[in-house]
C-alpha positions in Angstrom: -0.7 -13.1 12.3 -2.4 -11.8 9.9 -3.3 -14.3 7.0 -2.6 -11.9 3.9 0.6 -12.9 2.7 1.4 -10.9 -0.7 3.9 -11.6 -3.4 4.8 -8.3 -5.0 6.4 -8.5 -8.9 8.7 -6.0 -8.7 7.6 -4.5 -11.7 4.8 -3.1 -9.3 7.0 -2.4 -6.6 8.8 0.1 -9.0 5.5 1.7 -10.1 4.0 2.1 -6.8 7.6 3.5 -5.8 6.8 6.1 -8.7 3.6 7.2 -7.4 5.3 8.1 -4.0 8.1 10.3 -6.3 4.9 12.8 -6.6 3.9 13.2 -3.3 7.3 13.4 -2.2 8.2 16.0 -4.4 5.0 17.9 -2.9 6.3 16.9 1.0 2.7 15.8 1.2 1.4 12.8 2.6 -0.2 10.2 -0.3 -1.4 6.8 -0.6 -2.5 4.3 -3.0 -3.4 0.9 -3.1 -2.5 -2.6 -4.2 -5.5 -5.2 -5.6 -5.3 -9.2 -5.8 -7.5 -11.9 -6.2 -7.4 -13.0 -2.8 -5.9 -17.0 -2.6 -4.8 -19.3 0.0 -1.3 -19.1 0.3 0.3 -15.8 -1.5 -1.9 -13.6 -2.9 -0.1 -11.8 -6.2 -0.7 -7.7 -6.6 -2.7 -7.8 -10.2 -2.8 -3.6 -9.9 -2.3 -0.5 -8.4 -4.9 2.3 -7.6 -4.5 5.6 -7.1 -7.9 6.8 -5.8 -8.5 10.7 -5.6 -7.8 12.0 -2.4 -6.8 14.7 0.1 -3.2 15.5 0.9 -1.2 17.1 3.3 2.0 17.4 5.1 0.7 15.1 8.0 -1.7 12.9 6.9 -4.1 12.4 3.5 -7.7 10.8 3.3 -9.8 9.5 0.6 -13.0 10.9 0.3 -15.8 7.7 0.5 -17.1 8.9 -2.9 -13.1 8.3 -4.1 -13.1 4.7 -2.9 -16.2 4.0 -4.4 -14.9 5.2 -8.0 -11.7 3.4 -7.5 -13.0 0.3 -6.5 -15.9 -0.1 -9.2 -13.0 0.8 -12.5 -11.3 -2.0 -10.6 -12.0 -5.3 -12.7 -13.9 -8.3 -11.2 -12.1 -10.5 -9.3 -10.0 -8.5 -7.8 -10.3 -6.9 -3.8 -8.2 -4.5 -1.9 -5.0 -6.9 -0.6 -2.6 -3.7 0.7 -2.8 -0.3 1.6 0.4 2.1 1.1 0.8 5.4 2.5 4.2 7.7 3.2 4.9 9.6 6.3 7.2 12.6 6.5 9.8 11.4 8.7 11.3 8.5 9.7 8.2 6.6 12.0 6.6 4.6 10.2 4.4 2.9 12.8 0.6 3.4 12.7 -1.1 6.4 13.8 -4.3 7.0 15.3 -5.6 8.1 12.1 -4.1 5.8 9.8 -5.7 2.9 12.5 -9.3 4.9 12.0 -9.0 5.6 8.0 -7.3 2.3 6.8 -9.6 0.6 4.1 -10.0 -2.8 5.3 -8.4 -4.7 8.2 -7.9 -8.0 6.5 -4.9 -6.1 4.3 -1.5 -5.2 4.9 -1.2 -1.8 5.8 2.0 -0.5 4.3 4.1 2.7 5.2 7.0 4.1 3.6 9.2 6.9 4.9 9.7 10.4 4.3 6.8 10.7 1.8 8.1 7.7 0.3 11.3 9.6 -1.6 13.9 7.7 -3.3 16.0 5.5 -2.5 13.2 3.5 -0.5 14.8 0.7 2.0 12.6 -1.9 3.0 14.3 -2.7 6.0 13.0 0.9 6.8 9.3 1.0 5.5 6.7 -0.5 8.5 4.6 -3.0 7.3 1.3 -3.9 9.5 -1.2 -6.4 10.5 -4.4 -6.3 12.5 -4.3 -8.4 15.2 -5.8 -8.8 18.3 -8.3 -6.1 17.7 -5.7 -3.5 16.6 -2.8 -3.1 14.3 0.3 -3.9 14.9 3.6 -3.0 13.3 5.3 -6.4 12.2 9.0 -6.8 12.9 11.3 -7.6 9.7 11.4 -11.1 9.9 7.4 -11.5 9.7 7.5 -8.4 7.5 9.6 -9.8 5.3 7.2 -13.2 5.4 3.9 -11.1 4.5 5.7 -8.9 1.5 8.1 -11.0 -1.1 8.9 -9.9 -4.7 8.9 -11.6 -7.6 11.6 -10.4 -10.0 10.4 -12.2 -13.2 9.1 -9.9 -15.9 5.8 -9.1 -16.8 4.1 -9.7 -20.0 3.3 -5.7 -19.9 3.7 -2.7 -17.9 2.0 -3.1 -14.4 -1.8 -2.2 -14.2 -2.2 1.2 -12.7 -5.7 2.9 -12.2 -4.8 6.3 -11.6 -8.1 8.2 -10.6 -6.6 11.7 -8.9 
């Protein structure tokens, strides 16, 4: 398994949620992802970017050069700990491009259906782990280990870097 396990304030979960309302609106593909200071145990989502990217109805990419910006505005500390994308239907496994053009393979790869469009279901949305030299879609029992929510409130709104 993989040995991110993230705990998600829900705070973030409802702003990252948000994000997805765009692309869905568009019926394009669209991603963003989720930072941490990596910790034994749970690792806690600290903020959301939105890097620039490229999107379409079947798939999106993030130019090198938009990774790059995103990650230096991103404050010390803090690493890429998830990557969320939506796809247009209702599979959510893993294609062959999201396995080429995920950011890091020590994150969970997270992907939400139909674009990500309200009302998002969990029990719906594939979350994914690299193991054994590829990724694999979890099933809900060790999704539902990898990805909790916090419900307590935050001090202040979520930290969102939004560079499109």
């Amino acid at each position: 398994m993989s040995s991110i396990e993230l705990e998600v304030p829900l705070a973030f979960w409802e702003a990252t949620l948000g994000i997805f309302e765009g692309f869905a609106h568009r019926e394009v593909e669209g991603g963003c992802l989720w930072y941490g200071a990596r910790a034994p145990g749970r690792t806690r989502v600290a903020l959301i970017g939105v890097p620039r990217q490229l999107n379409h109805r079947q798939n999106f990419e993030i130019p090198p050069d938009a990774l790059a910006q995103l990650n230096q505005a991103v404050p010390d500390g803090l690493e890429v700990v998830g990557q969320l994308h939506g796809h247009p239907g209702d599979d959510v496994r893993h294609s062959w491009w999201d396995d080429d053009l995920v950011v890091s393979r020590r994150i969970a790869s997270v992907v939400l259906p139909r674009w990500g469009a309200a009302p998002v279901v969990m029990d719906e949305v594939g979350v994914h782990a690299f193991e054994g030299g590829t990724w694999e879609r979890l099933d809900r029992d060790r999704a539902a280990r990898m990805i909790t929510f916090d419900p307590s409130p935050l001090d202040g709104p979520p930290m969102v870097l939004d560079l499109r």
